[in-house]
C-alpha positions as CSV (number, residue, x, y, z in Angstrom):
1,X,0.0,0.0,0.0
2,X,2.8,2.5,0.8
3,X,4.9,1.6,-2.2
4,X,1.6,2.4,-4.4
5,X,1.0,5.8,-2.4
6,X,4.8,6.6,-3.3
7,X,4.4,5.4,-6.9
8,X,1.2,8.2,-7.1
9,X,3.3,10.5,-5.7
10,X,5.9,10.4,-7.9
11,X,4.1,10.3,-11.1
12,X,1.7,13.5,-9.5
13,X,5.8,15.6,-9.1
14,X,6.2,14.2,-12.5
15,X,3.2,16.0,-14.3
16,X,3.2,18.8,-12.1
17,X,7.5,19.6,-13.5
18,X,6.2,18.7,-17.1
19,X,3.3,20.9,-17.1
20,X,6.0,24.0,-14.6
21,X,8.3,23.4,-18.0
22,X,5.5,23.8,-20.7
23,X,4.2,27.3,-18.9
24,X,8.0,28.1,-18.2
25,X,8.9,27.5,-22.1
26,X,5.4,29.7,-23.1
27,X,6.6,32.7,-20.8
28,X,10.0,32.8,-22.0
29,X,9.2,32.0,-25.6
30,X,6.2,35.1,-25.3
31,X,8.9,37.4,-24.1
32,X,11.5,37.2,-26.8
33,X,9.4,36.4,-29.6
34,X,9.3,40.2,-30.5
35,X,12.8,39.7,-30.5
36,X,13.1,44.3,-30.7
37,X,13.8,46.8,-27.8
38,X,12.7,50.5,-27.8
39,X,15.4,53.5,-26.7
40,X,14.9,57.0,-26.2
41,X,17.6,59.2,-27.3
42,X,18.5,62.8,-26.9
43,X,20.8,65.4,-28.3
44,X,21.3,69.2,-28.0
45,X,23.2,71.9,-29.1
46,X,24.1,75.3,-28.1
47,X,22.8,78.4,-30.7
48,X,23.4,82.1,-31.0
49,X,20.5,83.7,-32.6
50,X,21.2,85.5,-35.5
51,X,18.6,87.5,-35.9
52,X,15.7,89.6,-34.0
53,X,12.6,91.6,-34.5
54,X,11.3,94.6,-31.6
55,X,8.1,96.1,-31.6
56,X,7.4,99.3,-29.6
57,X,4.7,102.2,-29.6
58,X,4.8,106.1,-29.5
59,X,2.6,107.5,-27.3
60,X,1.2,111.2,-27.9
61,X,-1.3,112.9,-25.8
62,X,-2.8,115.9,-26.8
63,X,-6.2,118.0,-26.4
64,X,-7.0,117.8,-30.3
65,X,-6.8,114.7,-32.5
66,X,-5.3,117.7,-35.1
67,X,-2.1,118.4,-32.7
68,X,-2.0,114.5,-31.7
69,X,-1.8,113.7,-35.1
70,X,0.7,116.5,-35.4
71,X,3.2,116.0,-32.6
72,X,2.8,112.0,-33.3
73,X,4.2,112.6,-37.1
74,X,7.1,114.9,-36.0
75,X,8.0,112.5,-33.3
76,X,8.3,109.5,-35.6
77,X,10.3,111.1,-37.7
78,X,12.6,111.7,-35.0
79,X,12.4,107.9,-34.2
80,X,12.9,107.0,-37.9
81,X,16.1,108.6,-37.8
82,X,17.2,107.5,-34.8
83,X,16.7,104.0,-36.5
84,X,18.8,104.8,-39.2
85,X,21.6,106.1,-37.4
86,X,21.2,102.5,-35.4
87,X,21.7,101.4,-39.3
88,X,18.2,99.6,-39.0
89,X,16.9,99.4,-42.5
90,X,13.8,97.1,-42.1
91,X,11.1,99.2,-40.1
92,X,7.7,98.4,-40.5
93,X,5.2,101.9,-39.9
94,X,1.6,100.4,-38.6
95,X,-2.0,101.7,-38.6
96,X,-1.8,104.2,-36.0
97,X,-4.8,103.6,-32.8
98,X,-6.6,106.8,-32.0
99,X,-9.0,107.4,-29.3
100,X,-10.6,109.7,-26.9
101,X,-10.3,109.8,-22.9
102,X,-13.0,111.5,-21.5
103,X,-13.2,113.5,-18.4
104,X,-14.4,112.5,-14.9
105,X,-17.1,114.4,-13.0
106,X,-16.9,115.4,-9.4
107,X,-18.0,111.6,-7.8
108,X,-15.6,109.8,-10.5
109,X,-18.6,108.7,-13.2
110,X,-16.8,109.2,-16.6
111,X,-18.9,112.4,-19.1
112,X,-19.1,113.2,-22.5
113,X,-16.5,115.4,-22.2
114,X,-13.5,114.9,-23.8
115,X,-10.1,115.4,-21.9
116,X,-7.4,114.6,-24.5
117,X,-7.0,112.2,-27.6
118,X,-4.4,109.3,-27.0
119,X,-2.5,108.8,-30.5
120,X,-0.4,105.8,-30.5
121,X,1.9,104.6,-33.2
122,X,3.2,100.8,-33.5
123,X,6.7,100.4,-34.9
124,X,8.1,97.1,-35.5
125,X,12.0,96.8,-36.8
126,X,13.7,94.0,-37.8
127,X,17.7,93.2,-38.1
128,X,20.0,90.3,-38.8
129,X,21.8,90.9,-35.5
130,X,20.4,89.9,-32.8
131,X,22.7,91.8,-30.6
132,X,22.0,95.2,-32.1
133,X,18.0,94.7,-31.2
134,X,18.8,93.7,-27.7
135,X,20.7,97.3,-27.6
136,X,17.7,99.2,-29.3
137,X,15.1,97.3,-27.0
138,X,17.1,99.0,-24.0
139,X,18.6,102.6,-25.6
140,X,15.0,103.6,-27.5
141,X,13.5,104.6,-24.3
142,X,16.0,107.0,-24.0
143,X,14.3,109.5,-26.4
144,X,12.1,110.2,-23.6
145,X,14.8,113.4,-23.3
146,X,13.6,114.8,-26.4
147,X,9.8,114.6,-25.1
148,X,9.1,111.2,-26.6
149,X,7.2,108.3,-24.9
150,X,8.0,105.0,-26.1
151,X,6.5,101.8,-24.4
152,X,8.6,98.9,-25.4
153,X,7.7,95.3,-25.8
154,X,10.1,92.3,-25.4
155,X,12.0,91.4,-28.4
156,X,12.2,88.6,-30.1
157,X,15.1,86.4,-31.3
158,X,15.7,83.6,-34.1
159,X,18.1,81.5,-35.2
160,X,18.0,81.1,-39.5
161,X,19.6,78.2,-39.4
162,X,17.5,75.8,-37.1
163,X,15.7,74.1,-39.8
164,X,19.2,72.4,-40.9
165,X,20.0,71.7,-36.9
166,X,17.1,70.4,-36.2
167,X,17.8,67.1,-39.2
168,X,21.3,67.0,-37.5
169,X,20.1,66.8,-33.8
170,X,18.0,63.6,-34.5
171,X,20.5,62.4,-36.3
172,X,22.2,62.4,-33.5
173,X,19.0,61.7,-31.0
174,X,19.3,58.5,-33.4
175,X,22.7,57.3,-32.4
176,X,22.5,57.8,-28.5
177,X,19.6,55.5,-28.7
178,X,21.8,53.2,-29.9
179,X,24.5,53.9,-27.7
180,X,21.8,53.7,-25.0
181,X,20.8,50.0,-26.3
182,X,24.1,48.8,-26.6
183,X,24.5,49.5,-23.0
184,X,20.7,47.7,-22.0
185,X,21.7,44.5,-23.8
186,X,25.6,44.3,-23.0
187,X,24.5,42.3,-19.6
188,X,22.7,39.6,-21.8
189,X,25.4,39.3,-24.1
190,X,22.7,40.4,-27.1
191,X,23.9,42.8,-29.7
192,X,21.7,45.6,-31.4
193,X,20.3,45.3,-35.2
194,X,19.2,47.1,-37.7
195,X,16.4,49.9,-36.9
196,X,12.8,48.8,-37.5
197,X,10.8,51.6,-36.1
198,X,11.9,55.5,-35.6
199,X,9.3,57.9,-33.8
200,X,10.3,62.2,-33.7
201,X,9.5,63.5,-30.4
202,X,9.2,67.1,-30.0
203,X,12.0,70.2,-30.0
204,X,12.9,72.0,-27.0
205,X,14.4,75.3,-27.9
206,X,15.0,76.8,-24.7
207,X,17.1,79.4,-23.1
208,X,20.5,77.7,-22.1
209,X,20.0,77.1,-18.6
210,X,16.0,76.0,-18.6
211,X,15.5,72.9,-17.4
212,X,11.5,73.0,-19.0
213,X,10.0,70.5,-20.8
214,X,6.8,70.2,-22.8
215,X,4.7,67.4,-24.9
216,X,4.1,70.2,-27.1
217,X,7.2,71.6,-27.9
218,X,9.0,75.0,-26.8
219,X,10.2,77.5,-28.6
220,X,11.7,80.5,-26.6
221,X,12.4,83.6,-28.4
222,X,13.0,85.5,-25.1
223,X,16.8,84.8,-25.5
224,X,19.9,85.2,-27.7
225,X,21.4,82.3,-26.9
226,X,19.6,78.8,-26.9
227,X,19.0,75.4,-26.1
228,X,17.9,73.2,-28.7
229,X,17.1,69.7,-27.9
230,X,15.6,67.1,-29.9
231,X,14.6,63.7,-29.0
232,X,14.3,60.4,-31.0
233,X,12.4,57.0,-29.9
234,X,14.2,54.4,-31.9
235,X,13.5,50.4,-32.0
236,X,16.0,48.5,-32.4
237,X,16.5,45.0,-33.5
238,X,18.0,42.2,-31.4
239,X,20.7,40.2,-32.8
């Protein structure tokens, strides 16, 4: 009776490995069968921009929309020159805004009465040198001494040449991700193949010390000098 219990036993541990080796062989078989392995890779390089853009308004108050127009026209012909001497040649004269401000009564309620007519004049100027904008942006105000008010916005800086950098960054986005999976399968003795599968991820153009990210891409124009990153999902076969 005990020999039989031990046969039963023995034959049970023997279907219970066989059937442990069949699930074993499926698992291992299911995780290699793709036989591919999917690396992120990154690469950035450091840009001057080469060119830049400002915008910035002349302000004119006056009691008439006669002498706003007036005064406006002899100031922006001060500013023009100004430009010129700055050897600014692109400059860009907008539709000027014009509009009333009307006079408060005694409790603060606003009447019909007008007070002055606001005439302000948009000027945008362009240049390829970034450098000389940045030196306008801060310097224009300065004509305040001649009785002009200038309200400046930030400028705006480019670099010409990033659709070219942006094809060599993912080249090179390329081969840090396979850099990155030489490393991942050195441990299992497996070596990387050919590509199957490449996927672009988004530019970061950034100022140089930014650490910010975003699924949509950033573009900073606040900045002469930039980051650009650029970042490349590659799947690699395994050999």
């Amino acid at each position: 009776m005990l020999e039989r219990i031990e046969k039963l036993q023995i034959v049970s541990l023997g279907i219970l490995i066989a059937l442990g080796l069949v699930v074993s062989t499926k698992m291992v078989s299911s995780s290699i069968s793709k036989n591919e392995i999917s690396v992120t890779g990154s690469a950035y390089e450091i840009v001057k921009s080469d060119k830049g853009t400002l915008d910035f308004e002349i302000e004119v108050k006056r009691p008439t929309r006669q002498d706003a127009y007036k005064i406006s026209q002899e100031q922006l012909k001060t500013v023009q020159q100004y430009l010129k001497d700055k050897k600014i040649e692109k400059i860009d004269i907008k539709t000027p805004n014009i509009y009333p401000t009307y006079k408060n009564d005694v409790r603060g309620y606003s009447t019909n009465e007008i007070d002055h007519y606001n005439y302000l004049q948009t000027v945008s100027i362009a240049a390829d040198d970034a450098q000389l904008i940045k030196e306008i942006s801060t310097d224009i105000a300065s004509l305040i001494n001649k009785g002009i008010v200038i309200n400046v916005s930030t400028p705006s800086y480019d670099y010409s040449k990033l659709p070219e950098l942006k094809v060599s960054l993912l080249e090179k986005a390329s081969e840090d991700a396979r850099k990155r999976a030489v490393s991942m399968l050195k441990p299992s003795h497996n070596g990387v193949g050919k590509i199957s599968a490449v996927r672009m991820g988004v530019y970061q153009i950034t100022p140089v010390d930014s650490t910010n990210v975003s699924d949509m891409g950033i573009n900073d124009t606040s900045t002469i000098d930039k980051k650009v990153t650029a970042v490349a999902n590659v799947t690699f076969r395994i050999k």
